[in-house]
C-alpha positions in Angstrom: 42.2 340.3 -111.1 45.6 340.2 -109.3 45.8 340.8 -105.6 49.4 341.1 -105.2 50.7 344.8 -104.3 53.6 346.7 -105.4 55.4 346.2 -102.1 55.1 342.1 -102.5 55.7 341.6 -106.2 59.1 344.3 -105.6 59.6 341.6 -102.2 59.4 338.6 -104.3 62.1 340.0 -107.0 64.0 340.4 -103.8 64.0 336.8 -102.4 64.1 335.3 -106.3 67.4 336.9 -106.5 68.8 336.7 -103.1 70.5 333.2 -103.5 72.4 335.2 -105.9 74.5 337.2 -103.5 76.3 334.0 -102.2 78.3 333.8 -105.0 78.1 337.9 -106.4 79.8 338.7 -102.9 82.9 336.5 -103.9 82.9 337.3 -107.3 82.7 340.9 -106.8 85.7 340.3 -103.9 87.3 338.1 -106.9 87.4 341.0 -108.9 88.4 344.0 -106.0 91.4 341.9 -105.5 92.7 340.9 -109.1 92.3 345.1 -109.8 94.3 345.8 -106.9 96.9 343.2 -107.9 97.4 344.4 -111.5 98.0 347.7 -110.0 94.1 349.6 -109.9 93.7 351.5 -106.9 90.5 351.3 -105.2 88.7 354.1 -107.1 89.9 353.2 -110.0 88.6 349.5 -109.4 84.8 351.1 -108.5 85.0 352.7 -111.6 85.6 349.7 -113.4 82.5 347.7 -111.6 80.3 350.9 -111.9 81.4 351.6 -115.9 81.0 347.8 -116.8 78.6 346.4 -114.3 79.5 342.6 -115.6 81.9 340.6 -113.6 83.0 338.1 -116.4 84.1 341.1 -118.9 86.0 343.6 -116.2 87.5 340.0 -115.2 88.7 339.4 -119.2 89.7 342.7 -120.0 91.6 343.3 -116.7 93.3 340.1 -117.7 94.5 340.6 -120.8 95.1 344.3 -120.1 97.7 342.8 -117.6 99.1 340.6 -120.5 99.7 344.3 -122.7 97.1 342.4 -125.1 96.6 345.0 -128.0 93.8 347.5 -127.0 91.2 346.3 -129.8 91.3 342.8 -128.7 90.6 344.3 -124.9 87.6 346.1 -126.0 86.6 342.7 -129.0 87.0 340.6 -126.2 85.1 342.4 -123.3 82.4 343.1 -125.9 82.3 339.4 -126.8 81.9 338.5 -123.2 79.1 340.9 -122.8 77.3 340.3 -126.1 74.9 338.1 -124.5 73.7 341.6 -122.7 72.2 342.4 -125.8 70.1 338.9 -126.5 69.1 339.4 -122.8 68.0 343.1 -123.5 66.2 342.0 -126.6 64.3 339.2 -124.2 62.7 341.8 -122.5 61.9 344.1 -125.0 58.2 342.4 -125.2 57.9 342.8 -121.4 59.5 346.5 -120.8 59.8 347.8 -124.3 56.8 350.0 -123.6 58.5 351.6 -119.9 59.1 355.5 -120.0 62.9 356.1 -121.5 64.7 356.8 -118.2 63.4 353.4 -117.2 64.4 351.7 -120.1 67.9 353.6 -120.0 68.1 352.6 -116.0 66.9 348.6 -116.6 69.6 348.9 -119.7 72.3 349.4 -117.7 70.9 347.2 -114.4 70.3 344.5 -116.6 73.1 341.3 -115.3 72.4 337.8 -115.4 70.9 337.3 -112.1 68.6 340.6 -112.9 67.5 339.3 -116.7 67.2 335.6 -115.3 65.1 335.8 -112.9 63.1 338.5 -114.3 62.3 336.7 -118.0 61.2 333.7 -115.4 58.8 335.7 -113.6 57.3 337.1 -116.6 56.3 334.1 -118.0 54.4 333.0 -115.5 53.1 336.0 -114.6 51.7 337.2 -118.1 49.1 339.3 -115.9 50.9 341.6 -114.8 51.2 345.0 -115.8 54.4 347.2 -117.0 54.3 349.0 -113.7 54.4 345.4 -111.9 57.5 344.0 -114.3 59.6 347.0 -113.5 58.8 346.2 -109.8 59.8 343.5 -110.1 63.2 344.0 -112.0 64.4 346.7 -109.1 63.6 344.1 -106.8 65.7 342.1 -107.8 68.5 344.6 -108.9 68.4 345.6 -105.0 70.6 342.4 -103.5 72.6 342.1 -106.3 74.0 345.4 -108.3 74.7 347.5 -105.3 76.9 344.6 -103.4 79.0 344.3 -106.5 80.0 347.9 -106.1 80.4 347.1 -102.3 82.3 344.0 -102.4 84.6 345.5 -105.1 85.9 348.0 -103.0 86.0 345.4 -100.3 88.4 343.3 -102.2 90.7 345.8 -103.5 91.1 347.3 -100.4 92.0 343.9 -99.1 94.6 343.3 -102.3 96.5 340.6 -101.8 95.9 339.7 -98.0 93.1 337.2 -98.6 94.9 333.7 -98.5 94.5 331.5 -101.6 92.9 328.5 -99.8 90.2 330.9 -99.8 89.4 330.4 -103.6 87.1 333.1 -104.5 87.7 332.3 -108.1 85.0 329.7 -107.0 81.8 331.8 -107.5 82.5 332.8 -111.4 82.1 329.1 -113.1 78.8 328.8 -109.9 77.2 331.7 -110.7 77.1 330.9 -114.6 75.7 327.9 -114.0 73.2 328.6 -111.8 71.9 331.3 -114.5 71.8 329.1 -117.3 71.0 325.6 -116.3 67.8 326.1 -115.9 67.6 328.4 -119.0 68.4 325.1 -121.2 64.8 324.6 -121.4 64.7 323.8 -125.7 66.7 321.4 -128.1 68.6 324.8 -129.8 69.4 325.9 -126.2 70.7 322.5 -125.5 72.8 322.3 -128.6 74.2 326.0 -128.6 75.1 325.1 -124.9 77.0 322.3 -126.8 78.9 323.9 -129.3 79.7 326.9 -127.5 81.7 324.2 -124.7 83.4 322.2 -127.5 84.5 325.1 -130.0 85.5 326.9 -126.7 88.0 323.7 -125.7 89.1 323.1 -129.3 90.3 326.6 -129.6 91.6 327.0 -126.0 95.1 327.5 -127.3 94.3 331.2 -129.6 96.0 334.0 -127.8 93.9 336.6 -125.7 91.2 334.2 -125.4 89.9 334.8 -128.4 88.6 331.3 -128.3 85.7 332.5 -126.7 84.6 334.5 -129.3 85.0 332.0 -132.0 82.9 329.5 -129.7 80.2 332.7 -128.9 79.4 332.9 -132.8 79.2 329.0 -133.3 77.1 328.6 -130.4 74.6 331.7 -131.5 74.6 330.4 -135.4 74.0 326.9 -134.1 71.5 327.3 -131.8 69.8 330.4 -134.3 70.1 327.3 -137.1 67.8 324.5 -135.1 65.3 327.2 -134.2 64.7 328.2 -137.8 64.6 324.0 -138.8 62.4 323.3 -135.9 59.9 325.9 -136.7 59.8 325.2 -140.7 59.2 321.2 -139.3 56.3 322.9 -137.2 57.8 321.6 -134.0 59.0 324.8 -132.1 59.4 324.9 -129.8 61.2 321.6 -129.1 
């Protein structure tokens, strides 16, 4: 039977996620400053973080909402960006699936990379805990991470275009993706999605609006969706 309290398990989502604010704090600043540059006041760039609550989509759809892209290849592209939201929210189904609905609404919308990452980690090698103790676990560590993004946002479009370029904030968006998902890359159909995804993503680098990326999003799902189904008909998942 599990000794751990409420209080430590919520304490330990808290320091797993931690590391994270080093680079959500300039990523979030990234983002308050590019708004405030294309022209978003500051409200208008919290409402952004608070509607979205996903740093690489606001970043994409800002973008190309700067470039007049057409308004359907805005929302196809932000959506791309932010499909993996959906794989991550059918991770942890097994693990919250069973919460009361205004929990499940509230992890729904709290659920970011750093949140899902860490949490899916902890779950697994804590199969004995209960519902009560995963959802501690997921506000802990929600707490360092979701409410600075709305803080730091405000931050950097207040700031606009003082902060110097040497600076290079746009340091923490390429650091923070792969700190979530090296580690993840734990199978041969992780590996190999990882794989395609990189090299349909260069090879298509020249389509307007980035639509690149969603061309290399469906390869790298159908490719690494492909080896799991031949690894477990070989009896070898998972591998």
């Amino acid at each position: 039977m599990t000794t751990e309290t409420t209080k430590s398990i919520f304490l330990k989502g808290v320091k797993d996620a931690a590391p994270f604010f080093l680079v959500v704090g300039p990523f979030a600043l990234l983002f308050g400053v590019v708004a405030a540059q294309a022209g978003l006041d500051v409200i208008e760039a919290l409402a952004f973080s608070v509607a979205v609550i996903a740093g690489a989509a606001q970043l994409t759809a800002l973008q190309l909402m700067v470039d007049q892209a057409p308004t359907l290849i805005v929302l196809a592209s932000a959506l791309a960006v932010n499909l993996r939201m959906a794989m991550y929210s059918a991770s942890l189904t097994p693990y919250l699936g069973k919460a009361p609905l205004l929990h499940r609404a509230l992890a729904a919308y709290f659920i970011v990379d750093q949140s899902y990452a860490c949490s899916v980690l902890a779950y697994e090698l804590n199969p004995h805990w209960s519902l009560r103790q995963r959802l501690v676990y997921f506000w802990g560590t929600v707490a360092p991470i979701c409410p600075f993004w709305f803080v730091f946002t405000v931050v950097g479009a207040q700031l606009g275009g003082s902060i110097p370029d040497w600076l290079a904030l746009d340091f923490a968006v390429p650091i923070t993706f792969l700190a979530i998902i090296a580690p993840m890359l734990r199978t041969r159909a992780h590996v190999a999605a990882a794989l395609v995804s990189i090299v349909v993503a260069l090879a298509f680098a020249w389509l307007p609006y980035n639509l690149g990326l969603l061309v290399a999003g469906m390869c790298g799902m159908i490719t690494g969706a492909e080896m799991e189904r031949r690894l477990v008909q070989r009896g070898v998942w998972p591998g």
